[in-house]
C-alpha positions in Angstrom: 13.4 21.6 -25.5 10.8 22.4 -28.0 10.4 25.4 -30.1 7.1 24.7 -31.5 4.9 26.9 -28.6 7.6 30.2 -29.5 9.0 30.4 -26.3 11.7 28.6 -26.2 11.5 26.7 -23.2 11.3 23.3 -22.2 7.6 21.8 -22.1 8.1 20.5 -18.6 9.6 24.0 -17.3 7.3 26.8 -15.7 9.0 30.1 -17.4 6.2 32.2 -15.0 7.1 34.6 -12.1 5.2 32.3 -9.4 7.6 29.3 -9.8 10.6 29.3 -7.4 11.8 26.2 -7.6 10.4 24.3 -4.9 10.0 20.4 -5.3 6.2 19.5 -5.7 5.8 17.7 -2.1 4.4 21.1 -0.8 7.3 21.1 1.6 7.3 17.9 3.2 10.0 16.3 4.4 11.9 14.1 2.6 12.2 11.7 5.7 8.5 11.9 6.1 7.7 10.6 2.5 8.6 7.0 3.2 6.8 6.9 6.8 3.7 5.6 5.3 5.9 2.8 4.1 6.8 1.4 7.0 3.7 1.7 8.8 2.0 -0.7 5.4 5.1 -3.4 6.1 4.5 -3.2 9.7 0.8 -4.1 9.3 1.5 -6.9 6.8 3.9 -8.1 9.3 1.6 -9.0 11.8 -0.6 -9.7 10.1 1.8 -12.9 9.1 3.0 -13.4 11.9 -0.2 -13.9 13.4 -1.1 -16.5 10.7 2.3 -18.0 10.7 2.6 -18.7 14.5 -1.2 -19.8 15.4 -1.1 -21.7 12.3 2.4 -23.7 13.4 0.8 -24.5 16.7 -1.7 -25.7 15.1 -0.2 -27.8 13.1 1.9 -29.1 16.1 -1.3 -30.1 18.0 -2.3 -31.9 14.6 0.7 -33.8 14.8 0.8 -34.5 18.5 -2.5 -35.7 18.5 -2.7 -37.7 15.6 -5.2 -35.7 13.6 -5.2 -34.9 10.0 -6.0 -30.9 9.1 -8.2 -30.1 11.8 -6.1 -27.5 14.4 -4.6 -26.0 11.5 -7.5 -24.1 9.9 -8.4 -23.3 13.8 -5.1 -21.6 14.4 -5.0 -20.1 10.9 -8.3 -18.4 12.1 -7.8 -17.6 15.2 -3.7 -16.4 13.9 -5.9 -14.2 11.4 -8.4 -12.5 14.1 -5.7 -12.1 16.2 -3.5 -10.3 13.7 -6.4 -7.8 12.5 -7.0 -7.1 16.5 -3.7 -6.2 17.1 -3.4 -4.0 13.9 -6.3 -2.3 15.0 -5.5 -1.8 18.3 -2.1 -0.1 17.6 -3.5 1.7 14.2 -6.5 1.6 14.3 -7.1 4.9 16.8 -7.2 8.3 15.6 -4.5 10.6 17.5 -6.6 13.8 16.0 -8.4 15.3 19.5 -12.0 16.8 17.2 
């Protein structure tokens, strides 16, 4: 509280007629305010899990076959194109009708 401005009220407090008490989300839901959340750990998800499997098999068929770092980048590619396809295809469309 601060009684420097001659007021009396506390510098964060809104001592006008307009205020009534609403929290700042504009009325959002409070359920609503961590949705955005999960769709960003969804999307890093499979994203590594697109890496993680192509990239194991991969590294299988290296093994298998007796080769030395050559299937691994290949899967880790094709794990990555893969991941980015399937995020777009599930977030990438717009659900607004213009």
């Amino acid at each position: 509280m601060s009684r420097g401005n001659g007021r009396g009220v506390a510098l964060t407090g809104s001592p006008g007629a307009g205020y009534n008490g609403a929290p700042m989300a504009g009325g959002r839901d409070q359920k609503d305010a961590w949705e955005g959340y999960g769709t960003a750990w969804s999307i890093i998800g499979t994203l590594m899990a697109g890496l993680a499997v192509w990239g194991g098999i991969g590294f299988l068929v290296d093994r298998l076959a007796g080769f030395h770092a050559v299937f691994l980048p290949i899967g880790l590619v094709v794990g990555a194109i893969g991941g980015v396809y399937l995020v777009v295809v599930r977030y990438g469309r717009d659900d607004k009708k213009s």
